[in-house]
Structures are given as C-alpha cells and as structure tokens.
N, C-alpha and C positions, 0 to 999 in steps of 0.2 A: 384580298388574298391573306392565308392564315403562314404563320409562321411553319418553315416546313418542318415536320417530323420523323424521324431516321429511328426505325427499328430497333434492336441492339440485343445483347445479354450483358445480364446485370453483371456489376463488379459487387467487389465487398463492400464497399458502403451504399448499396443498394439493396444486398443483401442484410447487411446491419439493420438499416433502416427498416427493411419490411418486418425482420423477425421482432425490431422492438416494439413498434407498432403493434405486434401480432400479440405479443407478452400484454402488451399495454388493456388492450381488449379482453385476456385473459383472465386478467386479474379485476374487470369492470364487470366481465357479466361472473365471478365468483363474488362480488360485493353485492349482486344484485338485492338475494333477500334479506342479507341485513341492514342497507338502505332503506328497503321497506317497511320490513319491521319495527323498524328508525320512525319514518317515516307516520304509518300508523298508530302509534305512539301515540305522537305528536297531535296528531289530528283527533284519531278519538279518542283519547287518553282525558281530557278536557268534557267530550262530551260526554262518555260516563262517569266522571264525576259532576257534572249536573245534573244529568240525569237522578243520580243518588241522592243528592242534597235535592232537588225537587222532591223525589220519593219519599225521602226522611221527613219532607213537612206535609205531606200526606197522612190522613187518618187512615187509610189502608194498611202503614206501613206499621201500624198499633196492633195490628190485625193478624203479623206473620210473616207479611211479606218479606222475601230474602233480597239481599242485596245482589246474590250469584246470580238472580235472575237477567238482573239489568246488564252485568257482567257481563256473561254468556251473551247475552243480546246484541252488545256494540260487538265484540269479539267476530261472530259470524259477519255482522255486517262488516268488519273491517277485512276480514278473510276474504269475502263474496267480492267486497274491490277489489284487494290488493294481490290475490293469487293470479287471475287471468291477468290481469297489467304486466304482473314480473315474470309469468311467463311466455307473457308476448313481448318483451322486454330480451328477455332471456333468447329465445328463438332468432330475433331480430340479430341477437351480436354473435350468434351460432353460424348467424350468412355470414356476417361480414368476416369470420374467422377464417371459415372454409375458403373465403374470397380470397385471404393473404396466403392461406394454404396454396391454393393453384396458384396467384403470382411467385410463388418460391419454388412449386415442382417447375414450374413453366420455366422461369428465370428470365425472361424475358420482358424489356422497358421500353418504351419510346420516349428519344429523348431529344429536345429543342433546345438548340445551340443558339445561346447571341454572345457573339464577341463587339463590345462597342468600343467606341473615341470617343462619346460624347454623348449627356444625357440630361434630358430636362425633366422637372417633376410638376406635377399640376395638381394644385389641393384640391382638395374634398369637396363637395359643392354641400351634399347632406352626409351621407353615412354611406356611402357605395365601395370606398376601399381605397386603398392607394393607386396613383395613376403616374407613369412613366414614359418616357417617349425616348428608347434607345436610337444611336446613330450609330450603323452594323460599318465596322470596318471593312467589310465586303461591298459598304454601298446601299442604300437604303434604309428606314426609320422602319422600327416596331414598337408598336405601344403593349406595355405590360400591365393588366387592371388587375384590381382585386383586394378584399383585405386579408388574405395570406402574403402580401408584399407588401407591411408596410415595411420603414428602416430598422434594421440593424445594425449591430457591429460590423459584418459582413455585407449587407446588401443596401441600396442596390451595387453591384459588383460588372468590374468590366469585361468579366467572363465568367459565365453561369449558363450552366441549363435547367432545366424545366423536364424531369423525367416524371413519366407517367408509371402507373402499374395497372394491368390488367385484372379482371375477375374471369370465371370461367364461361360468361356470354359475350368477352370481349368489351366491355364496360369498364371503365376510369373509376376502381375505387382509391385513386389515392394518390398525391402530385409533392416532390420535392424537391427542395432547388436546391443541386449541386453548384458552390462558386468555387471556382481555380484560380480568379483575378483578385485584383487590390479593389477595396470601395471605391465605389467611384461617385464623385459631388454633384449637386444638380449644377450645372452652366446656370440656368436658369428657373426661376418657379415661378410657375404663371400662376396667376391667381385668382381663386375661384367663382369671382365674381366675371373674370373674362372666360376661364372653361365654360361659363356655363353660355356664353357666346355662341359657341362652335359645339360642333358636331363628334362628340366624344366617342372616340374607334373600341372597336371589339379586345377584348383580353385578344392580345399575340398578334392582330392585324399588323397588315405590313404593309409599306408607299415606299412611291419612288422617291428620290430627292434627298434633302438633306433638312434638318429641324426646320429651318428657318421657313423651307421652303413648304414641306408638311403642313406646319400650324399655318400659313398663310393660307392656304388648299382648305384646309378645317373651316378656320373662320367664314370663308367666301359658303361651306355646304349649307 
C-alpha cells in the first residue's frame, strides 16, 4: 500500500514554487543557442584549424587554395549538427513550460502528508538515493526512497509533505517537499551492508506496525 494522496489547491508557496521553476526553464531554453554555439566552438574550432594546418603543408595549397574553403566546410558541418539538436532541445523545454503553464491555470496539487515520532535511515547500498523509514503518528511506517531526499538543513523533518503537480495529460511533472516540522534525527542507521539483506520497499509504501517491527518483516522477505 502506497502512501495516500489528497487532492488539494495550491497555496502560495506552491504557486512560488511552480512559477520559479517555470522562470527557471525560461531562461534555459533562451541560453539554448548560445550553449551551442559555445559548444561548436569547442568542438570544431580545433578541427578546422587542423584541417588548415594540414592544408597549409599541402602542395595544393601553393596552388591557390583558400583557406574560407575549409572554413565554410566545418561551419555547415557544425550548423547540420547543432541546429536540429537545439531545436529539438528547444521544443523539448517548450512542453515542459506549457506543462507548468496548465499546473498554475489548474492550480491544483496532490499532496502526501507524514507526520512522524520517529525515523530510521538506511545507507546507500550503490547509488539509488537516500532511504528512510518514517514511524506516522497515526500508526504505521512509510518508507521515503530516492535521491531528491537526501539531508538537509530541514529534512528529513517531522512534518512534511510531498506535493505533486500536474501537466495537462494528468502526468507528475514535478514533486516538492513542503516541511512544517523540526529535523528530525535517524533513532537508528542501518547499514548498507544489512539493507542489502532485506527487501527494500517502494518510494512512499507503507506497513503495519512500528520500526522495529517493519524491518523485522523486511529482513524475514
């Protein structure tokens, strides 16, 4: 069972959120082409000037031959990559704009509440993210994955949600966690050599019982 999720309309710092997000995007796909441009430089900037210096020890190049040739030549070749890329590039960040567009006409978030007592943390085995196993003052453990959670100043916290935003097919472009609580300490870190023991739960799953008894449950899967 997944942690349950409650509809909502956004507040201001949901709205904060989306629109800098939305700015943030704005101003990535207007740096598009002179990243590239950058970019192409770099790359065949190098190769026509070897090119040249090849050409130059060419008896051909006693002959007449122009240097704008070789110019013009990397130039189209660098154009012929790097136009379709940054406009598929370009295109690409034009969805996800329109995406933040309809979550702010919409205004509407789904947002997953955990208020805990108590909270264990479980290292990293290779690279998969932070892993946490809240104990819900309500009664029952959820485990929080991912590496958008590792610690901060604020997190992990003993009251936070987990709000979603929508795009306009109903799709999760985009997840942040609001905390209302104080940091809250691992009780315990289990360690990675024993996570990898046990049967590691889904982002947001949820059990019955209490830590102790969860990870006992894990271990035995």
């Amino acid at each position: 069972m997944l942690l349950h999720s409650q509809r909502r309309t956004c507040g201001n710092i949901e709205y904060r959120y989306l629109k800098t997000q939305r700015m943030a995007l704005i101003r990535l796909r207007g740096s598009v082409w002179r990243r590239s441009a950058l970019s192409s430089v770099i790359v065949f900037g190098p190769l026509a000037l070897l090119t040249l210096w090849a050409e130059g020890r060419h008896p051909l190049w006693a002959e007449g031959k122009h240097p704008g040739i070789v110019l013009t030549f990397w130039t189209i070749v660098a154009a012929l990559i790097t136009v379709p890329t940054v406009l598929q590039e370009r295109r690409k960040l034009s969805r996800r704009i329109a995406a933040y567009d309809h979550a702010l006409a919409s205004g509407i978030c789904a947002d997953r509440q955990v208020v805990a007592t108590r909270m264990w943390e479980f290292e990293e085995e290779e690279d998969e993210g932070a892993c946490y196993a809240f104990e819900l003052e309500s009664g029952g453990v959820v485990f929080i994955v991912g590496q958008e959670f590792y610690a901060s100043a604020r997190f992990p916290n003993a009251d936070f949600s987990l709000v979603d935003f929508f795009g306009p097919n109903g799709e999760v472009i985009d997840m942040m966690i609001v905390k209302r609580g104080p940091r809250l300490a691992a009780e315990r870190v289990i360690a990675a050599k024993d996570k990898a023991q046990m049967k590691t739960p889904e982002h947001t799953e949820c059990f019955e019982g209490t830590l102790e008894q969860v990870y006992a449950h894990l271990q035995k899967a």
